[in-house]
C-alpha positions as CSV (number, residue, x, y, z in Angstrom):
1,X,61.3,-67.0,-31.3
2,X,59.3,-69.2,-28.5
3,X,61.5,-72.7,-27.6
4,X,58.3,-74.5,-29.2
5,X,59.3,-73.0,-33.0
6,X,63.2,-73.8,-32.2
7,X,62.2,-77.6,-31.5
8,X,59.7,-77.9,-34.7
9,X,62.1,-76.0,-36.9
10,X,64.9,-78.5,-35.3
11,X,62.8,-81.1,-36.0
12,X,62.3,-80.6,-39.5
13,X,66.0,-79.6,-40.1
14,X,67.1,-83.0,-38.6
15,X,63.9,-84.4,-40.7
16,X,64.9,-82.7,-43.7
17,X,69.1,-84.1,-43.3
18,X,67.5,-87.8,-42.4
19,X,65.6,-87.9,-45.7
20,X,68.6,-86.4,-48.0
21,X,71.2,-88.4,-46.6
22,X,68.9,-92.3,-47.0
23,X,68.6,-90.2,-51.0
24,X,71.9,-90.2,-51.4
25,X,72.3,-93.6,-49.9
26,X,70.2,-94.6,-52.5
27,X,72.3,-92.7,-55.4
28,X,75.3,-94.3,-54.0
29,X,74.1,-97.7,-54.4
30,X,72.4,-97.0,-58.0
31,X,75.9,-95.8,-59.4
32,X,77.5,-98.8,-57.7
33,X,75.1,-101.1,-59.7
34,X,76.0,-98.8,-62.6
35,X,79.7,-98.9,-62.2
36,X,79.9,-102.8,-61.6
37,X,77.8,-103.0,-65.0
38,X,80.2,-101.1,-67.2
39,X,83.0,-103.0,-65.4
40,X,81.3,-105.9,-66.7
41,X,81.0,-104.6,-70.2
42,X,84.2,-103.3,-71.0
43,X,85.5,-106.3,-69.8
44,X,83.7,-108.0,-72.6
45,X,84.4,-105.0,-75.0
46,X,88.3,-105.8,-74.3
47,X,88.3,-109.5,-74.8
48,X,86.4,-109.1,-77.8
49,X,89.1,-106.3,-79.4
50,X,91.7,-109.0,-77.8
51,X,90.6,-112.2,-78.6
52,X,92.6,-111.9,-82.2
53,X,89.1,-113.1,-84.0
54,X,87.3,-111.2,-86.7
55,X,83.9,-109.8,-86.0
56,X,82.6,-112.8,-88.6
57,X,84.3,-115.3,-86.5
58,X,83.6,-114.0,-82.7
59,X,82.3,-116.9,-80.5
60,X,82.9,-115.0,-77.3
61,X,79.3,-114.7,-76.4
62,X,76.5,-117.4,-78.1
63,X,73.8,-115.2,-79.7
64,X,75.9,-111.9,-81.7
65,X,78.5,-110.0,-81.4
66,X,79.7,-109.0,-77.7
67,X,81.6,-105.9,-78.6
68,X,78.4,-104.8,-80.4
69,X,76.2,-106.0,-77.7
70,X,78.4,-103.9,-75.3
71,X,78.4,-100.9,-77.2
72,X,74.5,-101.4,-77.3
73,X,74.4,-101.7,-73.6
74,X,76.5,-98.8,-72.9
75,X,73.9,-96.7,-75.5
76,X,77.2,-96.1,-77.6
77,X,76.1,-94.5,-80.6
78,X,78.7,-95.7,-84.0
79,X,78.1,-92.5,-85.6
């Protein structure tokens, strides 16, 4: 193999490396996004179950019912 294909397969190695790492840079930020969001929902989830209220008389969130709302978010199915 000449030094001419060692450099342009190098190249595209160290092409190919650049391009998955920046992906998985990517990933890394879209389950952080992710993972702060469920935060965010089970904390709601868990003041709702908390709060001592009845579903009837929940006035956590204006607009329904959070746990619900959570549960929706989270693509929860009740069944």
């Amino acid at each position: 193999m000449s030094w001419e294909q060692r450099n342009a397969d190098f190249c595209k190695a160290q092409t190919e490396a650049q391009m998955a790492y920046i992906e998985a840079e990517r990933m890394v930020a879209k389950l952080q996004d992710e993972n702060a969001k469920l935060r965010e929902l089970v904390s709601i989830a868990w003041k709702c179950i908390h709060s001592g209220l009845s579903c009837s008389d929940c006035r956590l969130v204006a607009g329904g019912c959070t746990l619900q709302s959570a549960m929706r978010e989270l693509e929860v199915d009740d069944g």
